[in-house]
C-alpha positions as CSV (number, residue, x, y, z in Angstrom):
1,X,77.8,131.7,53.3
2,X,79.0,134.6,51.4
3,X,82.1,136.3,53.5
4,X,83.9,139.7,52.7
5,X,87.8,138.7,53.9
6,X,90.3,141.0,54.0
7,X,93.1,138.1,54.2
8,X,94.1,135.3,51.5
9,X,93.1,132.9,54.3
10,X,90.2,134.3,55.2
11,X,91.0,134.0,58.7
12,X,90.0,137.8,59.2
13,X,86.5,139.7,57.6
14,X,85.5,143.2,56.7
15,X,84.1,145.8,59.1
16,X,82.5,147.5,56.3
17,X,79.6,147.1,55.5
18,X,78.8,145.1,51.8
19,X,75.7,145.1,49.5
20,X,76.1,142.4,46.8
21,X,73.5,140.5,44.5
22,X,74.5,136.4,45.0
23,X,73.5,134.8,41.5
24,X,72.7,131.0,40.0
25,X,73.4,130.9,36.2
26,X,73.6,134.5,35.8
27,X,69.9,134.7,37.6
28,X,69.3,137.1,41.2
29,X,68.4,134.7,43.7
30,X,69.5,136.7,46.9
31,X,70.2,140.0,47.3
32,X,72.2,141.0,50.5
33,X,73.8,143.6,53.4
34,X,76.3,142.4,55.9
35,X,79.3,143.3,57.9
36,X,82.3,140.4,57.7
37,X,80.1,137.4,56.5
38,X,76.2,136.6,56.1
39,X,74.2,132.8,55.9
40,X,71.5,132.5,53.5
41,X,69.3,129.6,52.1
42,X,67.1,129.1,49.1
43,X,65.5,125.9,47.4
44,X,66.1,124.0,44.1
45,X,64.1,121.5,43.1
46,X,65.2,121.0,39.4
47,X,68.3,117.9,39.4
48,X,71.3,120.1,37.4
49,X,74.4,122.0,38.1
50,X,74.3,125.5,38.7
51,X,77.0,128.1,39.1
52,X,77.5,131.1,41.1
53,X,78.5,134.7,41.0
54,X,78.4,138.2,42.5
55,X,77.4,141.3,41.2
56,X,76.1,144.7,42.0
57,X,79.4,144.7,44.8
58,X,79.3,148.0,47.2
59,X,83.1,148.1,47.5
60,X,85.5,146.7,44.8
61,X,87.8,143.8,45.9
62,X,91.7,143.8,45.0
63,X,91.5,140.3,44.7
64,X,88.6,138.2,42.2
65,X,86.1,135.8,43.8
66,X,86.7,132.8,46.0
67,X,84.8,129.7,45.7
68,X,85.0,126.9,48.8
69,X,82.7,124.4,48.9
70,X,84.3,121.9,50.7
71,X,86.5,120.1,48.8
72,X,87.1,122.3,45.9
73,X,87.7,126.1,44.6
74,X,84.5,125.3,42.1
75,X,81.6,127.6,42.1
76,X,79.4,125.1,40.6
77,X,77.3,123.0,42.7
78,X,75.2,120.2,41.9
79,X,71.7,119.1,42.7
80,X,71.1,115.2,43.0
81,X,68.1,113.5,43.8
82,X,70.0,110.7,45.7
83,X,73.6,110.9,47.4
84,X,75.3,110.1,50.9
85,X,75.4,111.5,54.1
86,X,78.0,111.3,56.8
87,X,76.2,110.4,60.1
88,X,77.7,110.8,63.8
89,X,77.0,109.4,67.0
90,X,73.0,108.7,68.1
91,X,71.9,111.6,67.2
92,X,73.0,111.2,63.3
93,X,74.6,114.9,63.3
94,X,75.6,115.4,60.1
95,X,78.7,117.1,61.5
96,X,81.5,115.3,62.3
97,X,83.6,116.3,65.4
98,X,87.1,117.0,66.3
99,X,88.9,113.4,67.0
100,X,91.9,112.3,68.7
101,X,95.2,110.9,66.8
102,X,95.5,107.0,67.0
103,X,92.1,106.5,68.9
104,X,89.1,105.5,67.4
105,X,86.3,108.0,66.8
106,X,85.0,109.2,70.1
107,X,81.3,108.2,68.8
108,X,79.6,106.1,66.1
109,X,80.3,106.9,62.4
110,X,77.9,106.0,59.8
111,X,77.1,106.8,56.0
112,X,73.3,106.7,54.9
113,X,72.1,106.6,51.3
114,X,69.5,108.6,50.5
115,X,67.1,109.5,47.7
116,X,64.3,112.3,47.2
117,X,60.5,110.9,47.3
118,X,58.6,114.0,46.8
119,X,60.4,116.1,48.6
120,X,61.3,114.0,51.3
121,X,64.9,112.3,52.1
122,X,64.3,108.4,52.2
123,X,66.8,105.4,52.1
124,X,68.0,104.1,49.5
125,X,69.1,100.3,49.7
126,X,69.9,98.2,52.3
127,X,72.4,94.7,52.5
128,X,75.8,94.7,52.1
129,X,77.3,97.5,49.4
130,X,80.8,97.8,48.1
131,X,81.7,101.6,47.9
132,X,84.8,104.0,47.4
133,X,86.1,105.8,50.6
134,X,88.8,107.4,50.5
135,X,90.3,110.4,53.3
136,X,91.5,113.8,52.0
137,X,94.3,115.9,54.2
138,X,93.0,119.4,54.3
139,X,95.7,121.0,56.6
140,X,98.4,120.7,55.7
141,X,98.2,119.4,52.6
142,X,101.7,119.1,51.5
143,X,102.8,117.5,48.2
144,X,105.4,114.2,48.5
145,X,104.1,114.4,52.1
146,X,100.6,112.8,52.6
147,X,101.3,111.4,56.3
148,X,99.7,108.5,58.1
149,X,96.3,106.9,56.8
150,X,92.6,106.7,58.3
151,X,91.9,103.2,59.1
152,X,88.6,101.5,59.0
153,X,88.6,97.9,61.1
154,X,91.9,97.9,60.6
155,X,92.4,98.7,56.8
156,X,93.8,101.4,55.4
157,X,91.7,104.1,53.6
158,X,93.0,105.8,50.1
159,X,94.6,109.6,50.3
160,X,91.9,111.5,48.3
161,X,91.7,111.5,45.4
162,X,92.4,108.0,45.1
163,X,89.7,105.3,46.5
164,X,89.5,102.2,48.7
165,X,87.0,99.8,48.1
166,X,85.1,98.9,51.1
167,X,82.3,96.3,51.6
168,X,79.7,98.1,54.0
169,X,76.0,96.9,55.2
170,X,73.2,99.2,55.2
171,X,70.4,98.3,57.4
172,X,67.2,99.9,58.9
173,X,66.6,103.8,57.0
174,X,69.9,102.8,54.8
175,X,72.1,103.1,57.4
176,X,75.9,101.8,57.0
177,X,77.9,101.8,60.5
178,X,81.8,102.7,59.4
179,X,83.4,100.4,61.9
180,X,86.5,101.0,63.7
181,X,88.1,104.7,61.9
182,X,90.8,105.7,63.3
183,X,93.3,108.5,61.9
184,X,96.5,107.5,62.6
185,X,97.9,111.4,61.8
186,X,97.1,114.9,63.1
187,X,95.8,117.5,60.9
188,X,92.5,118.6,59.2
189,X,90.8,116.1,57.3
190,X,87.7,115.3,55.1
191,X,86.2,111.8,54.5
192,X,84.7,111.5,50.9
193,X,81.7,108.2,49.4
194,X,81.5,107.3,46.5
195,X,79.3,104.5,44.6
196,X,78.7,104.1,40.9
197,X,77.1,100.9,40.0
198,X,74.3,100.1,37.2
199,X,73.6,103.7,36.9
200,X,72.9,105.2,40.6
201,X,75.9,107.1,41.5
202,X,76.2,108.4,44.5
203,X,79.1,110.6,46.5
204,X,79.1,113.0,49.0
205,X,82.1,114.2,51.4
206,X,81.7,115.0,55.6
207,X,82.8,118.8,56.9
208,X,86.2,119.3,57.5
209,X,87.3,118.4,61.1
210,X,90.6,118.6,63.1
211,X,92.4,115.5,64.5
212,X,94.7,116.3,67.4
213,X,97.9,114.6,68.6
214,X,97.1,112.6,71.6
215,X,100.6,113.9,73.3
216,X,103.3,116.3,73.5
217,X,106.8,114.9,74.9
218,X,109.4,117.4,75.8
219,X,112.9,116.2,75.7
220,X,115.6,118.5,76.5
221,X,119.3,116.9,75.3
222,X,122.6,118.2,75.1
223,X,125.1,116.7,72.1
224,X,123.9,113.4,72.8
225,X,123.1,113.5,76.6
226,X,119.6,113.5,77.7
227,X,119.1,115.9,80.3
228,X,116.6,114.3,82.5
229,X,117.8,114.6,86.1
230,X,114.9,115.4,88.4
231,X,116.8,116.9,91.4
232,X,119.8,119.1,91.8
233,X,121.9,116.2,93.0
234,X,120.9,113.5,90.2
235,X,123.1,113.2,87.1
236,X,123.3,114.5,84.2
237,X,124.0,118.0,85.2
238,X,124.4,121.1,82.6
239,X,125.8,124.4,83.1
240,X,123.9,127.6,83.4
241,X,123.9,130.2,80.3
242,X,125.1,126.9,78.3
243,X,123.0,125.8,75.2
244,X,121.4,122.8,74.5
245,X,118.5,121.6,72.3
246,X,114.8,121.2,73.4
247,X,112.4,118.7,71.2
248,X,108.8,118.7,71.2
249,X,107.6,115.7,69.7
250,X,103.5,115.2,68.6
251,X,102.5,111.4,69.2
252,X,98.9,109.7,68.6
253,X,97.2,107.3,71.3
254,X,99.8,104.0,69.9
255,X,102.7,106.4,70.8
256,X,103.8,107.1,67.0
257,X,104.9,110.2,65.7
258,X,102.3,112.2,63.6
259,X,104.3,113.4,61.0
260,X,102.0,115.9,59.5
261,X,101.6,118.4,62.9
262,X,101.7,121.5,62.5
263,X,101.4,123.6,66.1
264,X,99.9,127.1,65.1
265,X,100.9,128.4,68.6
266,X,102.6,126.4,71.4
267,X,102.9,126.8,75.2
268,X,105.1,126.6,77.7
269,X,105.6,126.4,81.0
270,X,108.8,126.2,83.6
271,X,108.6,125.1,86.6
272,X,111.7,125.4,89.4
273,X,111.6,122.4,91.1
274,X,115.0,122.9,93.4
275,X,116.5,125.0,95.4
276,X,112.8,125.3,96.9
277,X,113.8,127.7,100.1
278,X,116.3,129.7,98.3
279,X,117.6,130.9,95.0
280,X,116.1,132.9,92.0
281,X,114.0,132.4,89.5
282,X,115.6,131.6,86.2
283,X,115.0,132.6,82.3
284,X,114.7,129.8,79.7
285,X,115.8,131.8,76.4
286,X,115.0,130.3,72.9
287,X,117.1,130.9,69.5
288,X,114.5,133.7,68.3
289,X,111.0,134.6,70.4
290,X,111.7,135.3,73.7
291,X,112.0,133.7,76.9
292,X,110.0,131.9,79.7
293,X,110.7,132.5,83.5
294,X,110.7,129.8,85.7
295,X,107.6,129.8,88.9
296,X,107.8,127.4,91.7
297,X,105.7,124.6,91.9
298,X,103.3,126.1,94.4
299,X,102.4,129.0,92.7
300,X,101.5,126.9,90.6
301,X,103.5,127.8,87.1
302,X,101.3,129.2,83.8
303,X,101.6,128.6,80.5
304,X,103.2,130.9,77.9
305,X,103.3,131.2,74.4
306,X,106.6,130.1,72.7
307,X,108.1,129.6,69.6
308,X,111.0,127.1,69.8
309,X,113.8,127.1,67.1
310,X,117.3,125.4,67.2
311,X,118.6,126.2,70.8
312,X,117.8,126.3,74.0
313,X,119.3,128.6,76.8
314,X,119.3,128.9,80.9
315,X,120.0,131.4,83.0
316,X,120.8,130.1,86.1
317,X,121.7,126.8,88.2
318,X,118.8,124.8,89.7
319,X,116.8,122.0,88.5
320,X,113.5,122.6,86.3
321,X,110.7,121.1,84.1
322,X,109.4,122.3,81.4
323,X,105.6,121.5,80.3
């Protein structure tokens, strides 16, 4: 996919249209028009490396060339006649799909070996094989900060690049069944394969995929009082237009904080829960975005967008719970 982007993230693309020649080694093998992004595929038969470029560019870029391709900012890529394949579920999608934190994988992950006869993607051994896995964090990715691991049946799979060594079996079309993998985190992630012995080498790494937290728990606490009464007799009470602090805390399915959520946007909502007959509706202000207004249950209550930072602050006297 070639992409014209007019952010360093490339989150957002060009309404303009491009024209652009895509080349391999300095050779035309595509020539193309497109408005924000554009797919294309072509053939290679010959087992080598070749490297990609741009030329002939309708509108000039501030910025030079970006090369993704998956795991790297290389515009090389290599052509192998054997390698692996990330397999999902019974379908064998070759794309894995969005998972839950602490859980195992919704459906059935497996790694074939493959190798090209004539054309044609066959297996390539069966019987037990040991091989390198390892798990990459691809948001965030912070340095001194890797997070929790991926676990297969139990054991604890490398950070990328470093490797575990794991013995798997490959049966019927050289088909491995990665038993039990659970990421223990929350984030985007990659799982990478690698095998090197007596000459075949083989890698290959799965699309990049997001992990979610299996929770959010809201805790609202004041000094080191936790505000948690659910009616407007119960105890602890706090006072109206008084501060206090409001934590959102990301767990996974074995209740364990995952360290390495990040929440691009966040929601709210506040629901009165007393006085029911009378009373107004009060305004939950944070330390810098705004401020949520409490609905009655029966409305019912929507969510909002929110940013929370440091404090917390309530208009008015009633009891409330915020979701």
């Amino acid at each position: 996919m070639v992409k014209a982007c007019t952010d360093d993230s490339c989150e957002n693309v060009s309404t303009e249209s491009v024209s652009l020649d895509l080349l391999a080694d300095g050779v035309r093998i595509s020539s193309l028009i497109f408005t924000g992004s554009n797919s294309l595929s072509f053939n290679h038969t010959d087992v080598e490396t070749l490297t990609f470029s741009l030329a002939n560019i309708s509108i000039n870029a501030s910025d030079p060339m970006v090369c993704d391709d998956g795991s790297s900012a290389s515009c090389d890529i290599a052509f192998t006649d054997a390698g692996f394949r990330f397999l999902y579920g019974t379908g064998d999608s070759t794309t894995l799909p969005n998972q839950t934190s602490g859980s195992e994988f919704g459906d059935t992950l497996k790694l074939q070996a493959v190798k090209n006869s004539n054309g044609v993607c066959t297996g390539l051994f069966t019987s037990n094989k040991n091989l390198d896995l390892s798990q990459q964090n691809v948001e965030p990715d912070l340095d001194g900060n890797s997070g929790l691991s991926l676990s297969i049946n139990g054991n604890n799979i490398a950070k990328h690049p470093n490797t575990t060594n794991t013995i798997l079996n490959f049966g019927a079309s050289s088909i491995a069944i990665i038993p039990t993998p659970i990421y223990h985190d929350a984030g985007k992630i990659r799982l990478h394969a690698n095998y090197n012995v007596g000459g075949v080498t083989l890698s290959d790494s799965s699309n990049a995929f997001w992990v979610s937290p299996d929770k959010l728990v809201v805790e609202a606490k004041a000094g080191a009082t936790i505000l948690n009464a659910a009616t407007a007799t119960a105890t602890p009470t706090h006072k109206a237009a008084v501060d206090f602090d409001l934590t959102v805390t990301a767990l996974n399915n074995l209740d364990v904080i995952t360290p390495n959520y990040v929440p691009k946007q966040i929601q709210f909502k506040l629901t009165r829960t007393g006085p029911i007959n009378h009373g107004e509706e009060g305004v939950l202000t944070d330390g810098s975005s705004g401020s949520i207004m409490s609905e009655l249950l029966s409305t019912p209550p929507t969510f909002k967008n929110v940013t929370l930072d440091n404090t917390i602050i309530p208009s008015k006297f009633g009891s409330s719970a915020a979701q």
